[in-house]
C-alpha positions, 0 to 999 in steps of 0.5 A: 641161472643166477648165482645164490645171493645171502644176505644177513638182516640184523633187526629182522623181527620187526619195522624196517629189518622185517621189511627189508628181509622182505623185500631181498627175499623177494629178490631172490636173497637166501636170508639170515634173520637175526635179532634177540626175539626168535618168534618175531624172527620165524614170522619174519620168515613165514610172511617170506613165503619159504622160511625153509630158504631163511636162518633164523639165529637168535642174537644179542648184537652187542655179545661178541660171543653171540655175534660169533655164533651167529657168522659161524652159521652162516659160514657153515650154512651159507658158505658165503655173505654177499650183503650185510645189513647193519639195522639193529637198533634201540631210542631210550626215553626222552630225557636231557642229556644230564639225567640219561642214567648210565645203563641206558647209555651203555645200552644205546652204545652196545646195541646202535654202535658196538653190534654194528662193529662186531657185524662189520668185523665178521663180515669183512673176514668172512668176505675177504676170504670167500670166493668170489671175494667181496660184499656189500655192507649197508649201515642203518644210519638216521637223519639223527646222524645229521640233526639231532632231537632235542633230549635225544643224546644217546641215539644221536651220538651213536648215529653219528658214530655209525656215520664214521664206521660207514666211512672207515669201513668203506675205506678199510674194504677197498682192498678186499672189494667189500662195498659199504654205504649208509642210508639214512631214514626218516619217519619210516612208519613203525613200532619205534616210531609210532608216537610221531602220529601223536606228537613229538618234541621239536627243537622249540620245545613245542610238542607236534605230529609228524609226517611219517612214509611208508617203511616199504619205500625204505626196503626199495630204496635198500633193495637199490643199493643192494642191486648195484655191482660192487665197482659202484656204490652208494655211499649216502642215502637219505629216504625221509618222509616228504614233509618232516621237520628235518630241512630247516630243523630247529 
């Protein structure tokens, strides 16, 4: 028999969270379903099949004090974190760089970069401590961490920002045999990315639809990088749909 794996899925309420918790359930995962929406959480958990093998925690990843309760349960409920997905995220409206309101900015930083940060924070010291020692982090970045869209500062600051806690945590976790890599998404057909069916701005101003693939071939593609033994690791990932302006972008 296989040893109990646990995992955690920030953003588990709804697009690309929900279908990763998913689809680690469906890998025999135990899952902790966090995210500020608990009735989006608990139908996360009731599509699993068993919300009895689910911790649904209602959390604010950008509050320390949230993100404090939320690894204080798993510690006692779990006992242990072997995989931690990063995945929490918001866009803010449209607009140039000059006239993004100081609260959106904040906003974009304490949910897309700050709640990434704590995450990372406590799983590397509950990982670090548990035995067997080690784990898996695995950041949702975004081809806006590589090409930005037009009038879309805050969230490709942030993503960028995500890219070089990919690469610090990486190297910060070889000493306590925690892996870290990033998968970087395109077009995943969404709630967050649904006004791509209609039309978007490009780097030409023009404003046209995009090709969008379906979000389960990101879960396949997490579920892989979950997979792996921790002396491999994927470090980058990227998972696009096929014919979406990012190649030659702009």
């Amino acid at each position: 028999m296989s040893e109990p794996k646990f995992a955690l899925v920030t953003g588990a309420g709804s697009g690309i969270g929900r279908q990763v918790a998913l689809a680690l359930i469906k890998e025999g995962y135990t899952v902790a379903l966090a995210g500020r929406r608990t009735e989006a959480l608990e139908e996360t958990a009731q599509l699993g099949g068993d919300p009895a093998s689910c911790l649904v925690q209602s959390t604010d990843v950008g509050d320390p004090a949230s993100v404090e309760r939320l690894f204080e349960r798993i510690r006692l409920e779990f006992g242990r974190l072997d995989l931690l997905f990063n995945n929490a995220g918001i866009f803010t409206k449209p607009v140039s760089i000059e006239d993004i309101p100081f609260e959106k900015w904040q906003a974009s930083l304490n949910v897309n970069l700050t709640g990434y940060f704590l995450c990372t924070q406590a799983a590397f010291r509950l990982m670090k401590d548990q035995q067997p020692r080690g784990g898996r982090i695995i950041n949702n970045g975004s081809i806006s961490a590589y090409a930005p869209r037009p009038q879309a500062a805050c969230y490709t600051i942030t993503k960028h920002a995500v890219t070089g806690l990919t690469k610090a945590s990486s190297l910060d976790g070889r000493a306590y045999d925690i892996a870290c890599g990033q998968i970087d998404i395109g077009n995943a057909a969404s709630e967050m990315t649904e006004v791509m069916r209609t039309g978007v701005m490009q780097a030409d101003g023009s404003i046209r639809p995009e090709p969008l693939m379906d979000v389960q071939d990101v879960a396949r593609a997490v579920v892989y990088m979950a997979s792996l033994p921790l002396s491999a690791n994927v470090q980058f990932m990227t998972v696009m749909a096929t014919k979406m302006p990012y190649i030659g972008r702009g």
